[in-house]
N, C-alpha and C positions, 0 to 999 in steps of 0.2 A: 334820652328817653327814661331810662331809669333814676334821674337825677327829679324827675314830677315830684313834687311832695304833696301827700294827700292831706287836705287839712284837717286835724284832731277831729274836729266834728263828724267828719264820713269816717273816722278808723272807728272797729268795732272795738267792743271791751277785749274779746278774743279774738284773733286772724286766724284761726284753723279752719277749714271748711274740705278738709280732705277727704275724699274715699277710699282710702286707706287706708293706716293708720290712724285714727280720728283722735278729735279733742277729749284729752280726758282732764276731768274737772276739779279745780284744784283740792277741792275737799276730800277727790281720792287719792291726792297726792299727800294731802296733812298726814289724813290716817295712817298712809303704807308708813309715814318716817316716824310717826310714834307707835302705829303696833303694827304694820304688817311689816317691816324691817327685822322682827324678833322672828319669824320667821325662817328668814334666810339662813342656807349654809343647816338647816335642822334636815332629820330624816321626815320621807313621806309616808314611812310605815309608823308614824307614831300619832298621838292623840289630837297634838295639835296644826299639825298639818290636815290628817284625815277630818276633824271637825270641819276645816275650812271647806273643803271639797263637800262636807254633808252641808254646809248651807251655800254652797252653789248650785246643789242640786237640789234642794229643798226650796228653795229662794226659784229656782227657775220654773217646778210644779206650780208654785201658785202664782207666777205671772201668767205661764201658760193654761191658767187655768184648771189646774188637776183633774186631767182627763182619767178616766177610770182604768184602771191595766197598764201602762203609761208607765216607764223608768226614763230617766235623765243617764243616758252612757254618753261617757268622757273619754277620749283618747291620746297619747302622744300625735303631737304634728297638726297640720291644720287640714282647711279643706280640700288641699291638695293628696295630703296623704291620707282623706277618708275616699275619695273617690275613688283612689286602687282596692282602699280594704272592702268598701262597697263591691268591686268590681269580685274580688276573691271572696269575699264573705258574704252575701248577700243577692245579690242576683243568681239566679236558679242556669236559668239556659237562654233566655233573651230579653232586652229590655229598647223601649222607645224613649229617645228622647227629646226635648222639646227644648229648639234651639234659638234663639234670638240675643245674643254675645259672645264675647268671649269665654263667660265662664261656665253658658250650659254647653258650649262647643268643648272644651277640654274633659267633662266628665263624661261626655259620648267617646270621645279619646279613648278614657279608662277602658270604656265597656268594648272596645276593638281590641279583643285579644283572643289567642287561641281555643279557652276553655267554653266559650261562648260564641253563641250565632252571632252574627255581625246585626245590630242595633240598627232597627226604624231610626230615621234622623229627619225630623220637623224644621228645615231651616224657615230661620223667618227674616228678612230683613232688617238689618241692624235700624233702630226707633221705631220696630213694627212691633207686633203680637200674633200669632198664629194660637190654634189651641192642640194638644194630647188627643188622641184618635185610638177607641176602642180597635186591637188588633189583637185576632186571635191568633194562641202561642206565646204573648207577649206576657213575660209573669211581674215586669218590673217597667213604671213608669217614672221619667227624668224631667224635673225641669227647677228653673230658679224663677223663686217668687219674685225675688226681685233683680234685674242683669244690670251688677253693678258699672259695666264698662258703656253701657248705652243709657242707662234709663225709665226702663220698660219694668212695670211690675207684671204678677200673675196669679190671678187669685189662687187662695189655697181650696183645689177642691177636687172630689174625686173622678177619672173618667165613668163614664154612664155605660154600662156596657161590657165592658172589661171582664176577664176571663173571672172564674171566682179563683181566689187567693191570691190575685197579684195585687202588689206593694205600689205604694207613693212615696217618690222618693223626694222629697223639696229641700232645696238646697237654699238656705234662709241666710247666707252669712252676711248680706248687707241689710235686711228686715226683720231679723230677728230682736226681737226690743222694741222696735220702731213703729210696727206695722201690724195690728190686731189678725186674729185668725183665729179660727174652729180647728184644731188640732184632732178633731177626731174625723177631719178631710184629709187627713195624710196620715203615714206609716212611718215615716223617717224624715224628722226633721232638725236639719243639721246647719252646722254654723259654726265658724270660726269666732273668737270677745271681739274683735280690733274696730267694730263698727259702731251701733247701737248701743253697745254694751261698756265700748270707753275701756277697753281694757287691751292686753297686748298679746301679739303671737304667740306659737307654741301646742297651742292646745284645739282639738275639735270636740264640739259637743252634740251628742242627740237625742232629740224626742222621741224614744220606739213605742211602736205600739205590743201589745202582746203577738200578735200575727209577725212584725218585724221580726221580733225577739225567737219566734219560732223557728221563721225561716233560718234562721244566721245560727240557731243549734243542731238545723237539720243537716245543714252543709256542711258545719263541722265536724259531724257523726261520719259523714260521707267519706272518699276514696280523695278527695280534692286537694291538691297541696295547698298548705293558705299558710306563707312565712309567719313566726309567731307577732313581727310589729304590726303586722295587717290582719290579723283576726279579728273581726267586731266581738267572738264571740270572747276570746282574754279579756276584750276593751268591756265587755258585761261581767266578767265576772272581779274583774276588777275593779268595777265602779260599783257593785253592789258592794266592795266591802270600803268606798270613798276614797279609791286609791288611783293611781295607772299600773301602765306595766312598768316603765319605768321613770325616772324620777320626772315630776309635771314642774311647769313652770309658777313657782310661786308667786312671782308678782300680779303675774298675769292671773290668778286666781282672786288672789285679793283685792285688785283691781275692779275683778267683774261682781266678787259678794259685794263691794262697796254699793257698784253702780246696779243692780239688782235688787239693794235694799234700797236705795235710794227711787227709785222706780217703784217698784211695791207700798211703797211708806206714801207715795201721793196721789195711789188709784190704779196703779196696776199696769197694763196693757195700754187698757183704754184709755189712760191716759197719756201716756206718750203715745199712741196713735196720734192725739188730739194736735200732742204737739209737734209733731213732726208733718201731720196735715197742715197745722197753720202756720209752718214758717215756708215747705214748699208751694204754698198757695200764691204767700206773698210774691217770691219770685217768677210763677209761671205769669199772674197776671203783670207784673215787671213786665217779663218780656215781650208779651201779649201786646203790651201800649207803647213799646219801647219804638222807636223809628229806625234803628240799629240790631235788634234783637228778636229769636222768637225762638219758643221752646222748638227742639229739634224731636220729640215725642208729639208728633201732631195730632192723634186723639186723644183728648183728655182722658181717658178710659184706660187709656195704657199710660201714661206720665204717673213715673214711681215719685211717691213724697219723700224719700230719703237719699235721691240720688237726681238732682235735677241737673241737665244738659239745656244749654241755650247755644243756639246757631249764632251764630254772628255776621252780617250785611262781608261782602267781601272787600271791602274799603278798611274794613277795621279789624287788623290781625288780633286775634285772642290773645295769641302768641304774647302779640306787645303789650297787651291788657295784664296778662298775669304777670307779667315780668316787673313790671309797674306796681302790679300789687305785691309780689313778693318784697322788692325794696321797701317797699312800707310796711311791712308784719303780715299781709295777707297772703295768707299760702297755702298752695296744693290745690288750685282750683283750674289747674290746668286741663285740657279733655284725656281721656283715654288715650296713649301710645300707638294702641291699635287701628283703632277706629280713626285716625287721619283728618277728622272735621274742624273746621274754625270754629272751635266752641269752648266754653268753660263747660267743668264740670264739679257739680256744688254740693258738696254733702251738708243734707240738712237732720241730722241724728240728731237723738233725744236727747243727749246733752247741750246741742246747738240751741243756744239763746234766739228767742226769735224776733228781738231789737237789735241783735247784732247781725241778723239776714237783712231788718230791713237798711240800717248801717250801711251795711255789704254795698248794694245797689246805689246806694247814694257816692260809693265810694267807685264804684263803675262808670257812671256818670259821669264823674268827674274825671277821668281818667281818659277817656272817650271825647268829651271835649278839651282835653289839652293835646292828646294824639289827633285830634280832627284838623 
């Protein structure tokens, strides 16, 4: 099976197509080995470091639009370790969350713990959408715009309703870059580089609002234990002076100023929305006409453009499909672990070329009829 050779024609220029880790593009590979290499091994309390950190957060203002009130806070660890400091920093006494994955299911996790009421929890059907529900009491809403492990996006917006002072909490780490948005519909929008942004682990970043930025001083002022690695409010006073608490990952910053400028320099948001609408387009209608295939997001209303899942007919294991494409260069477009389905799952991020999506498909094809 794995001995299929795909011919030159179907392999794309790039075979990355992961949601994980994502393709990062070799121009920010040049850069890092002639100047973001001088870098390494330097302290992060000095010029040349803290500069870097001031155009990743300068760079990510005016992607996102520069919303007025608006800081960019940066912290050690990713979005796993903001979800705790969220849960100690941030959240007041209760929050609801909006669940349809695995990864808005694990930051409801966070919020199950002693110092807080036990979290509304919105399950929705993994390839489904549910929506965030006005509940009084409630000071903190949760959900992910986009749920990297299914597919499902979610507009960025606020509940209608809702108590006054309670926060929006969007957890952006695989839309962020990718997926336009009104930033002054949410309060905390947060994200890990590794996706959109073509850059590497290490580090979490967020859009606060001034209202965010209030709550996370209030709590701190309070009675609350909040360990110093999980305080948002250190992770603010630290990023106001372009720093962490402690040492950040350098590559991983350089990385994401590369792909940030890069982004910015050809239209901003809007347009890698553009582009990441039309390389997920290509593939949903793929599978749409496919005789073998169909998106596993069945209303087009909820199929995210940066995380695309195709079912596959049960005659024809995915399984064997990717294993096939990994022997040839194509890689990572295996489904979810969790999630159990015979399907690929296809990151279509704003570095993702969209001749080598439609490449991909041709190379699917072919693979499909030699496994046939």
């Amino acid at each position: 099976m794995s001995e299929i050779n795909i011919p030159s024609d179907f392999l794309p220029t790039d075979g990355r197509f992961g949601c994980g880790p994502s393709k990062v593009r070799p121009a920010q590979i040049a850069a890092f080995a002639s100047e973001g290499a001088k870098l390494m091994g330097t302290s992060h309390r000095q010029a040349p470091v803290k500069n870097l950190v001031k155009r990743v957060q300068e760079g990510l203002m005016e992607l996102f639009h520069n919303p007025a009130g608006y800081e960019i806070v940066l912290g050690n660890g990713g979005s796993t370790a903001f979800w705790d400091a969220a849960a100690f920093s941030m959240v007041e006494k209760k929050a609801q969350n909006l669940v349809h994955g695995e990864f808005g299911a694990k930051f409801a996790t966070a919020l199950t713990n002693p110092w807080l009421e036990k979290p509304t929890v919105i399950n929705g059907t993994p390839g489904s959408r549910l929506e965030l529900q006005a509940e009084a009491g409630v000071d903190s809403y949760a959900y992910a715009q986009n749920e990297t492990s299914t597919g499902v996006v979610t507009p960025v917006q606020r509940v209608a309703g809702a108590d006054f002072g309670s926060l929006m909490f969007t957890d952006a780490t695989s839309a962020a870059g990718g997926i336009d948005f009104d930033a002054t519909q949410t309060d905390v929008y947060y994200f890990a580089p590794q996706k959109n942004f073509a850059s590497d682990g290490g580090l979490w970043f967020a859009l606060m609002s001034p209202e965010a930025i209030a709550r996370t001083e209030k709590i701190a002022a309070s009675d609350r234990y909040i360990p110093e690695f999980l305080s948002v409010k250190t992770a603010i006073d630290n990023s106001r002076l372009n720093q962490t608490l402690n040492t950040p990952a350098i590559a991983t910053l350089f990385f994401l100023a590369e792909q940030i400028d890069w982004m910015n320099a050809n239209g901003g948001l809007a347009w890698a929305d553009a582009r990441t609408k039309a390389a997920s387009k290509h593939l949903y209608e793929w599978a749409e006409n496919s005789s073998f295939a169909t998106p596993f997001v069945s209303n087009p209303d909820h199929r995210s453009q940066v995380v695309v899942t195709i079912d596959f007919d049960d005659a024809i294991q995915a399984t064997d499909i990717s294993k096939v494409l990994r022997a040839n260069g194509i890689v990572d477009v295996d489904s979810y672990r969790k999630l159990g389905r015979n399907q690929l799952r296809i990151a279509t991020f704003t570095a993702t070329e969209i001749e080598d999506v439609k490449v991909l498909t041709k190379a699917i094809d072919f693979v499909v009829s030699e496994l046939s």
